[in-house]
N, C-alpha and C positions, 0 to 999 in steps of 0.2 A: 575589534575586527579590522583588518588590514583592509588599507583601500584597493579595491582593482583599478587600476589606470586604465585598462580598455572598456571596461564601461565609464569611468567616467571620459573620455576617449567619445566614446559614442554618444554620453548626455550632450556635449558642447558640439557637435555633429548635429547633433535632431535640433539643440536650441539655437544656433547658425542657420537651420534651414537650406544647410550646402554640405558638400564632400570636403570641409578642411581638412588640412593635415593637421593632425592634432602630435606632438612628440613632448614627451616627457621624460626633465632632463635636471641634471642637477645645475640651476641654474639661480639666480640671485631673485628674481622676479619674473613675472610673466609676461611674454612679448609675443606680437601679434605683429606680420609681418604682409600687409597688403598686397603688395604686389604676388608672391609666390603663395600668399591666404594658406600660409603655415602660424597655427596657433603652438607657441610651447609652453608649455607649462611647468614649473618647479616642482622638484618629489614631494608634496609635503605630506612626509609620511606620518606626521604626528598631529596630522588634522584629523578632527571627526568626519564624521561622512556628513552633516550638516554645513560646515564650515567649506569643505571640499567643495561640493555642489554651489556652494556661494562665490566662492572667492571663481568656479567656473564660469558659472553665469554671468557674473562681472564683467570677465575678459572675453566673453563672447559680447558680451555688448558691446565692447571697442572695437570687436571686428564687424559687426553690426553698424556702427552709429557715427563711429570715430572717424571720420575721415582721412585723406592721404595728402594731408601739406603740410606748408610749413609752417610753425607757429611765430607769431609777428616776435622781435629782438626787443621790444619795448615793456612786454608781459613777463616775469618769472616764469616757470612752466609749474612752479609747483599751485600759484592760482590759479591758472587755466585747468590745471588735473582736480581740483575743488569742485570746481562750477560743472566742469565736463563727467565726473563720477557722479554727482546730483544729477546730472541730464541722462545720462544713460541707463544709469540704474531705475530711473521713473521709466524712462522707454521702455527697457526689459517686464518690467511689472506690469506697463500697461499690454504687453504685446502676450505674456505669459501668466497668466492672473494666480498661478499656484507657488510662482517663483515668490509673490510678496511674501510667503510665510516662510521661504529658504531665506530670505536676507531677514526677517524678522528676527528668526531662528538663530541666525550663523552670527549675527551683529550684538546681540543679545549675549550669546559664548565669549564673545570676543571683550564684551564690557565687563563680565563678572573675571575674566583673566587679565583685565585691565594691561589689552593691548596696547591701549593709545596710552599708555604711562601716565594717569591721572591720578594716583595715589599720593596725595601730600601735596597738589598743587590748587591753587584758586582760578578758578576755571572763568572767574568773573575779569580780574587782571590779564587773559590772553586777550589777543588781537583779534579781529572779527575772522578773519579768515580763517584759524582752529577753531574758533566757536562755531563757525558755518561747517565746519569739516564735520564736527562731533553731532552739530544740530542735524546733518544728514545723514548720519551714521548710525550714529546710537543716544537719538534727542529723546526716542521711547522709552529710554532706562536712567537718563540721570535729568538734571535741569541745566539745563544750558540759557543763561542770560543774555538778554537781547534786545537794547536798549529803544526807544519809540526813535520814528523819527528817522534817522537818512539810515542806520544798521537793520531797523524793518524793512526800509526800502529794499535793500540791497539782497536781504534775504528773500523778499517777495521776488526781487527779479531772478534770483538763482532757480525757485521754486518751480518757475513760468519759462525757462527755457527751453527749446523746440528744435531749435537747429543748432551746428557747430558755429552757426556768425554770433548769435545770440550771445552761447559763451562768451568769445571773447568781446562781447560787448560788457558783460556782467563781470567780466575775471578781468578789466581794466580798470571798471569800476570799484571792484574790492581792491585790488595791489593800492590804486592811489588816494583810499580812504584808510588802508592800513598805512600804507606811508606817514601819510599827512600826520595821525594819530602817534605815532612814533615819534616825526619829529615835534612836537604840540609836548608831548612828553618829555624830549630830549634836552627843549629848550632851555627853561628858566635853568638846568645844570652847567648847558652850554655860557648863559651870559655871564655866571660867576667869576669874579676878578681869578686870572689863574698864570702860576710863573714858569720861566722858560729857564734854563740854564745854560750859559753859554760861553765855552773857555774856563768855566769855574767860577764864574759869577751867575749873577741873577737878577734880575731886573722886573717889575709892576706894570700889571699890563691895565690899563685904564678901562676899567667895565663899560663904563660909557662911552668907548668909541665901539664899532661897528665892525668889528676886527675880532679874529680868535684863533687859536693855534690850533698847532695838531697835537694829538692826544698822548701821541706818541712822542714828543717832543723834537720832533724832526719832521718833514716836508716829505711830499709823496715823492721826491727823488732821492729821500734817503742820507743826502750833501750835510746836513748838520748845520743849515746855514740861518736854522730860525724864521724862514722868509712868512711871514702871515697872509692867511687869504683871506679876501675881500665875502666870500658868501660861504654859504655852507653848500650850495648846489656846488658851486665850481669845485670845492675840494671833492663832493661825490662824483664829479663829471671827472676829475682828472684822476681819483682813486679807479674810476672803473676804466676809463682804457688805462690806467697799469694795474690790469688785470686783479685787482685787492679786492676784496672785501670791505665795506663801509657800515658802522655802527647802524645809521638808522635807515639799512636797508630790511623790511619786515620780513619775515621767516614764517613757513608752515611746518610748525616743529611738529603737531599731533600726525599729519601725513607722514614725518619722517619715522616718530616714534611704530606705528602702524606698522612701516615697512621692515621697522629692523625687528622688532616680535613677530611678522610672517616670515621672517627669515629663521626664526629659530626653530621652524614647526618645520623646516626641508630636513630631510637625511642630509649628513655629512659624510656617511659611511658607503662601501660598496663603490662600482663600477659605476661610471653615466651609461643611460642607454645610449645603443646605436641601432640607427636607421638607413636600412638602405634599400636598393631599388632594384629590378628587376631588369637589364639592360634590353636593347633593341637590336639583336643581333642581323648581321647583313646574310640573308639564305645565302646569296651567289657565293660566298666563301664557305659557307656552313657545310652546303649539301654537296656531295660527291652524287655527279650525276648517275642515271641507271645506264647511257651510254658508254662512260668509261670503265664503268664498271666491268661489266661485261668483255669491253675491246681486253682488259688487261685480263679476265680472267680465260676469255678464250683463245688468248697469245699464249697464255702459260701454259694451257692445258694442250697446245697444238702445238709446242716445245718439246713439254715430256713424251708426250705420242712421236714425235720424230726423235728423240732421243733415245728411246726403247725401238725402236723401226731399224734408225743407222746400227746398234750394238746386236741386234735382232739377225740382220743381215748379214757383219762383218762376221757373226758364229754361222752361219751358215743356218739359219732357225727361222722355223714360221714363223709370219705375221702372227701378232696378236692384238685385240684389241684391248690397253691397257682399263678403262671404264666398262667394258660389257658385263661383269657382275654387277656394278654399283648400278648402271642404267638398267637393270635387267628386277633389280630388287626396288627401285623407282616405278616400272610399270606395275609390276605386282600391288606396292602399298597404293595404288592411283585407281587398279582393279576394286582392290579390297575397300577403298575408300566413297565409293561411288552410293553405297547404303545411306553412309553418315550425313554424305549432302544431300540425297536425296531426302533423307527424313529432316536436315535442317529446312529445307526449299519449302519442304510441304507444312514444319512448324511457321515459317515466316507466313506465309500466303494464308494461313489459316486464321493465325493472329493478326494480321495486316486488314483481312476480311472482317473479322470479329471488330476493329477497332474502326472502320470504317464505319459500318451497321450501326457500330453504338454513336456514334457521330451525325448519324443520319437524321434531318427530317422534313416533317410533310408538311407543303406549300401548295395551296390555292391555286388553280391556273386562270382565274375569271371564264371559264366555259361552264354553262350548263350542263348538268346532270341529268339529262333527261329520264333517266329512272326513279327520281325524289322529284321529280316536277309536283306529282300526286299530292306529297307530303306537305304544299305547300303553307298550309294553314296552321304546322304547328310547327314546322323546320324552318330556320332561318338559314342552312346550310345549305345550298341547292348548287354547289359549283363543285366541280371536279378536281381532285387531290393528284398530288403526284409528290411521290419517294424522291428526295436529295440526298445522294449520297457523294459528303465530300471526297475529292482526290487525295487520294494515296500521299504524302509526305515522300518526295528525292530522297536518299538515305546513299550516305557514302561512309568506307569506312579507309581508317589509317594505323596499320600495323608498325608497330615500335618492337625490334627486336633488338635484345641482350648481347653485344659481341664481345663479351667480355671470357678471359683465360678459365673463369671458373663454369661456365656454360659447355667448356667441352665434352664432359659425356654426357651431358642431355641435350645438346646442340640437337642431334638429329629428331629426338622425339619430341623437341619443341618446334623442328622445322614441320612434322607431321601434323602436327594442332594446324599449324599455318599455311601449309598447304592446303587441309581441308575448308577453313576461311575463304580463300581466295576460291577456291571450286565453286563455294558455298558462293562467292560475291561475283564471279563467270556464270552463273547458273540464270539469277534472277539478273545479270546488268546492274548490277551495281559497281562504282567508278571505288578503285582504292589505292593504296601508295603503300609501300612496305619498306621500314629504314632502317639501319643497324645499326646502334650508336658506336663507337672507335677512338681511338687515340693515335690508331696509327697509318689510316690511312694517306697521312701527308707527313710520314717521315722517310727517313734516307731510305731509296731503296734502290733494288738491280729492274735497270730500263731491259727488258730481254727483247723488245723489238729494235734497240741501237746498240746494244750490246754492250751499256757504260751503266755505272752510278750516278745517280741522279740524288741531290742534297734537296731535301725538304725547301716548299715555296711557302713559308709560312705568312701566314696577313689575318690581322686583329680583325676579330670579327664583328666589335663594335668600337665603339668610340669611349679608349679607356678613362676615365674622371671616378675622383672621388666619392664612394655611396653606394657605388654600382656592384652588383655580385658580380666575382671573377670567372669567365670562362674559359680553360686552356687554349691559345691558339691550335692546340694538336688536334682538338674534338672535332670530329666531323661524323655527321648525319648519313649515312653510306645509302641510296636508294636503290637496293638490292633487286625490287620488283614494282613490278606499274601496269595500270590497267591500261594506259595509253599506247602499248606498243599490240602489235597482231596476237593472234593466238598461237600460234606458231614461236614467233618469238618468246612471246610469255613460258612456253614448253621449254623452249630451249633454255631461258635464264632458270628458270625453275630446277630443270637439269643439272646447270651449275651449282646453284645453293646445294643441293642436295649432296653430289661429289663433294662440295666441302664440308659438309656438315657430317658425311659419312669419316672423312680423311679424319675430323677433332675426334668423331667415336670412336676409333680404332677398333672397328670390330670388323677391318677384312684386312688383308694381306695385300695391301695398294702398290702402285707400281708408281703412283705419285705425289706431291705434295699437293700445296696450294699457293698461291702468290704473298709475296711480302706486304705487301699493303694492304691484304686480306687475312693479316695475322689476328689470333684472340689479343684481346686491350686490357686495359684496365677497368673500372666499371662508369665511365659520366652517365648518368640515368639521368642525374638532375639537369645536367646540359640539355640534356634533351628534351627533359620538360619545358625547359627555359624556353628552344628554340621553337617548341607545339606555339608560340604565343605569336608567332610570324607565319608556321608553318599552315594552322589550322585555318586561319580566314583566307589564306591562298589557296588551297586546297575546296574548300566551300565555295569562294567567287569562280573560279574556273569551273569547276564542273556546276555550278548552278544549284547549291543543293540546301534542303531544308533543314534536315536533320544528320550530322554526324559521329558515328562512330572511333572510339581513341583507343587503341588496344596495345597494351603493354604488355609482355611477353619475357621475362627475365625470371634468373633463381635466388635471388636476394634484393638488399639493397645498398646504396653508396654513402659516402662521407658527404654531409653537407661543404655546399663551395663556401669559399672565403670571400672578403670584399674586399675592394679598392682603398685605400689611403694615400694620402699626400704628402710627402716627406721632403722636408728640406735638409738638402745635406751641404756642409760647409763649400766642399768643390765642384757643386755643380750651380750653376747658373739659375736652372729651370727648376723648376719643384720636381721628382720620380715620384710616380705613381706606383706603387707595390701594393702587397696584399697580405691580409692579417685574415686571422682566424675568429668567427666570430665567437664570441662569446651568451651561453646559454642563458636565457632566464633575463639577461640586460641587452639583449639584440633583438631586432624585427623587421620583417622585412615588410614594404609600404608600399603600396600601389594607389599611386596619386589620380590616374585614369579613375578608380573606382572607388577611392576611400577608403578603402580597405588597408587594417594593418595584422601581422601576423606573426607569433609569437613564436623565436625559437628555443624550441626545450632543449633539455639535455640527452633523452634516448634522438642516437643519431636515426636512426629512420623516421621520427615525426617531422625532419625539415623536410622529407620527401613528400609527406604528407600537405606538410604548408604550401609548399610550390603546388600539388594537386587542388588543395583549397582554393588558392589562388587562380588557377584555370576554370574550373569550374565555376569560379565567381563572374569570372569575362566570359567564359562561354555557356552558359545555361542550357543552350540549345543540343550541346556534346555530352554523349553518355562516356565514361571514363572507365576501364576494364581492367584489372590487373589479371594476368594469368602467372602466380607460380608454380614453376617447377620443383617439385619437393621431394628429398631422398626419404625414405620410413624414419632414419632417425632423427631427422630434420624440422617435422612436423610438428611435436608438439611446442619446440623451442617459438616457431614462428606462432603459431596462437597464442602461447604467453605474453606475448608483443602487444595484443589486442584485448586481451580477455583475462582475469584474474581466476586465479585456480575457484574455485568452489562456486562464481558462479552460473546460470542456468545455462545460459546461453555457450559457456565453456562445454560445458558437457555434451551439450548438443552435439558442437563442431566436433569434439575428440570423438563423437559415436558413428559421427558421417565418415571421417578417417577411417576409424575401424571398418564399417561394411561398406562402403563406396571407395574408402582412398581418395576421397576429394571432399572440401566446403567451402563456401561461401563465405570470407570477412566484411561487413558491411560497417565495421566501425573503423574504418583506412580514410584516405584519402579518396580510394579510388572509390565510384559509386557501387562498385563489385570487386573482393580480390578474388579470384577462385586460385585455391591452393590444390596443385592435383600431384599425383604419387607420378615419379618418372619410370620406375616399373611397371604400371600401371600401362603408361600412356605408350611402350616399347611393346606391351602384348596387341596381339589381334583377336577379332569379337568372332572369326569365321570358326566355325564347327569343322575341326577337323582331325580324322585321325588314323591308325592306319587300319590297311586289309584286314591282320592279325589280328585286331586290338581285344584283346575281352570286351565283360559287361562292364568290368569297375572302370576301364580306362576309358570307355565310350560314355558313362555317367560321368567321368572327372572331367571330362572334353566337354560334355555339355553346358555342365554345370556353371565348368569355368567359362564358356560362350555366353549364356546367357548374363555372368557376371558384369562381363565388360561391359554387354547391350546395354544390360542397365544402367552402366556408369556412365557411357558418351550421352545417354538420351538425358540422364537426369542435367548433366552439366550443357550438354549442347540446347537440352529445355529453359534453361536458367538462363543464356546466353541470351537467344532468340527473344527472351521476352522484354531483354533490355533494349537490344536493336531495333522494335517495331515501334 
């Protein structure tokens, strides 16, 4: 069974007792990095799940126990890492009492696969330090000898360590009892008469003096010059500052052995994963105010009105006014619309009441009840109640809409959804923001109030580095609508959208366009997710509010973004930061704030998904809403997305398509997607029909009236019950 990394990811998490960053990589060994309390871990994909959990646990102890200095230059570090894997691994056992049978377990594997290379060697002939290694390793599975006397001491003091001083009080103590033992050993070979060759001769060197060569038949500078040293310490003194190696300096070969058989249980194979980060984008570049907005699109539109007036004139022709259709079919849908909020106003306020009620309750006031006064003698209850009914939850909402080229003919019937929201959110006082995500609103465009071209003011909207997911400088956040300005106002911008939303559908015979930096884009959806992560706690601390609403409003979805990398190129000085595409299945994107890591697939809509998970994780407090736009033959492909043909819940949504033309996906991102028909959402619910009409055509009129009633109520009922 293949190991999952994000649960074992989560065990070293829980047994940390903190949000580490946990990354797994194909790496040589596992490192734990204090300051940034990033744990990584090597793939080892050919570990059991016993072994896996052990070798975790381990290196959570080091993030645990291990401290952040520097080790003294007098110790090896492979005896310090002895004494210090005895200390921490008894810490972990004693802190975790179910971990002793994961290292009983995992240590026990590791001896029948004879990690530590002990097959064909005499385990009695090593040096105390491997025997100390094996004796706390895996002392429960073989015999390990261990002589009375200063090697029990020693191991008694390993046994008994408590702190990191301790160690190296203990891992000083072993280095220079293995030494000693080494050179005790080394000796009686050392005083052996032994000859030197020099020029081509050779000459007897007298045992009996206090004198010996090098082994190597030359001197630590290599000269050839025969010169003898006076100790053995001096020749290790002067072998190690020139940087050598020296015979009887003692060795932890079973550590070493250990590390290079956990090195063979890593993948060699496949991609390393990559992690990156969710960047911190600056709004003041992000967002295209709702004031400019407006300045530009009501210059354009009081351009084309004088430019129709002067041609109007010069033919010698009435006045016309080039918008009184378009404005004239805005009153109408604003008439007709008045039902829909009205019956949203009265679902909130009912639900709002209902959940209040249920929230309610009864408290004591210390007054007498003068009517149970009587009851005295068998009621203990004799004081007056009174009904608490907590206050109502601030609720605000923020509209995310689609300005992308493929939204052009359902532009307007997605602007109808959103106009009724807003009526909906003027009705009861509720505070909201409406954005439109873009690519082009800060590119070259015609200035028509100075009558020139005007080049793109582009500026990075966070601070590009290595890790970070890339966001185009061209993305900007358009704030199309805002409950901050008059109502009046708000009519009037509303007016706007709607001329341009009529202009994308081409269903009248216009006399105008719409402005260049309010052209359809491409699709950043994800940008925009990105920027909810700045935009939403500003939006809640300003207006003061409890509970927030996130409404996204588009008819598909986008390409996952790329990330940052660091490129050194021959001709340039500085490192370039550019941008690679991530790769599925070996990428993840990590949110250090929360601990949280998250995994991108290969279908490109679940990174949309991933960024929503990831909001939802920071904002708990935020209900999340998709609304798709969906053509009839569009529909079943996006349920495939979510739902495998044959099961239950499949059926379900395809039977709601059929007799409503809308459902509910609850296995998305979003905590709701509702997918609704855009012919659908273009008819009106009013009964209407003509003078003439017969019976059949006043039953088809009906029929079809009551259709729609019941498609706005059931989905505006679905709506309402998320926002209370």
């Amino acid at each position: 069974m293949p190991v999952s990394h994000e649960i074992k990811s989560q065990l070293a998490k829980l047994l940390a007792t903190e949000d580490l960053v946990v990354e797994h990589r194909q790496v040589d060994t596992a490192q734990f990095n204090v300051h940034t309390r990033v744990l990584t871990l090597p793939l080892w994909e050919k570990a059991s799940n016993v072994v896996y959990d052990m070798l975790v646990g381990h290196e959570v102890g080091h993030a645990l126990f291990t401290p952040d200095e520097d080790l003294p230059k007098n110790i090896p570090h492979q005896f310090v890492n002895v004494v210090e894997d005895a200390r921490i691994e008894k810490l972990m056992k004693r802190k975790y009492m179910g971990l002793a049978k994961t290292f009983f377990k995992g240590y026990n594997e590791l001896s029948d696969q004879d990690f530590f290379s002990l097959e064909g060697e005499d385990i009695s002939k090593m040096n105390l330090a491997d025997r100390a290694n094996l004796w706390f390793k895996i002392g429960n599975y073989i015999d390990i000898p261990i002589e009375r006397g200063e090697e029990k001491e020693i191991i008694d003091m390993i046994s008994e360590t408590e702190t990191f001083a301790d160690v190296l009080i203990v891992a000083e103590a072993l280095y220079k009892y293995c030494k000693e033992q080494n050179q005790q050993e080394k000796a009686p070979e050392e005083m052996q008469p032994q000859q030197t060759t020099q020029g081509g001769g050779s000459s007897a060197q007298n045992g009996s003096e206090e004198q010996e060569t090098d082994g190597d038949n030359s001197n630590s500078s290599g000269n050839g010059s025969g010169e003898e040293k006076t100790s053995t310490n001096n020749q290790s003194d002067q072998r190690k500052a020139g940087g050598e190696s020296f015979d009887d300096e003692p060795e932890v070969r079973t550590a070493e052995n250990l590390e290079e058989s956990l090195r063979e249980l890593i993948s060699q194979h496949g991609q390393d994963n990559v992690y990156v980060e969710i960047p911190k984008v600056n709004l003041d570049s992000i967002i295209a105010s709702n004031e400019d907005i407006h300045k530009v699109i009501n210059i354009h539109f009081a351009k084309r009105q004088e430019i129709v007036d002067d041609y109007l004139k010069q033919n010698n022709k009435e006045h016309i006014n080039i918008f009184e259709n378009v404005d004239l079919e805005y009153r109408k849908f604003k008439i007709s619309s008045q039902k829909e909020v009205n019956y949203m106003v009265k679902e909130f306020e009912c639900k709002k009441s209902a959940d209040s009620y249920a929230r309610s309750t009864v408290s004591r006031t210390g007054v007498l009840d003068c009517t149970k006064l009587h009851t005295y003698k068998y009621n203990e209850d004799l004081f007056k109640k009174i009904n608490v009914i907590p206050n109502g939850k601030n609720h605000g909402l923020i509209f995310v809409l689609d300005w992308s080229g493929s939204m052009s003919q359902v532009l307007q019937d997605t602007c109808k959804q959103l106009f009724n929201l807003i009526w909906f959110c003027k009705k009861i006082s509720i505070p909201f923001e409406v954005y439109a995500f873009t690519n082009e609103w800060n590119r070259r465009f015609y200035d028509e109030e100075n009558n020139k071209y005007v080049a793109a003011n582009l500026k990075s909207h966070y601070q590009k580095k290595e890790g970070l997911l890339s966001i185009d400088d061209h993305f900007n956040m358009m704030n199309i609508l805002t409950s901050k300005v008059s109502s009046k106002e708000l009519e009037n911008q509303m007016v706007n959208i709607w001329r341009i939303s009529c202009y994308y559908n081409n269903s009248y015979s216009l006399y105008y366009n719409v402005p260049e930096k309010l052209s359809l884009s491409g699709t950043p959806l994800n940008e925009a997710l990105v920027s909810l992560h700045q935009i939403l706690p500003k939006f809640q601390k300003e207006n003061k509010l409890q509970k927030v609403q996130c409404i996204v409003l588009t008819d598909g979805e986008a390409n996952q973004l790329s990330h940052h990398v660091e490129i050194k190129r021959n001709w340039e000085s500085e490192p370039y930061i550019g941008c690679r595409r991530l790769n599925p299945d070996t990428s993840f994107i990590r949110d250090r704030k929360i601990g949280m890591t998250y995994k991108v697939e290969y279908e490109w809509h679940k990174f949309t998904d991933a960024i929503l998970k990831n909001l939802k994780d920071n904002f708990p407090m935020v209900n999340f809403i998709g609304i798709r736009v969906l053509s009839s033959r569009d529909a079943n492909n996006f349920i495939k997305m979510y739902y495998e043909i044959g099961e239950k819940d499949f059926e379900k949504i395809q039977n709601d398509w059929r007799k409503l033309k809308t459902f509910n996906i609850t296995k998305s991102g979003y905590d709701a997607y509702f997918g609704m028909s855009s012919s659908n959402l273009s008819q009106e619910s009013e009964f209407e029909v003509k003078e003439d009409a017969t019976k059949a055509q006043i039953k088809s009129a009906f029929a079809k009236s009551l259709k729609n009633k019941k498609l706005n109520k059931k989905v505006l009922g679905e709506f309402i019950s998320l926002v209370v």
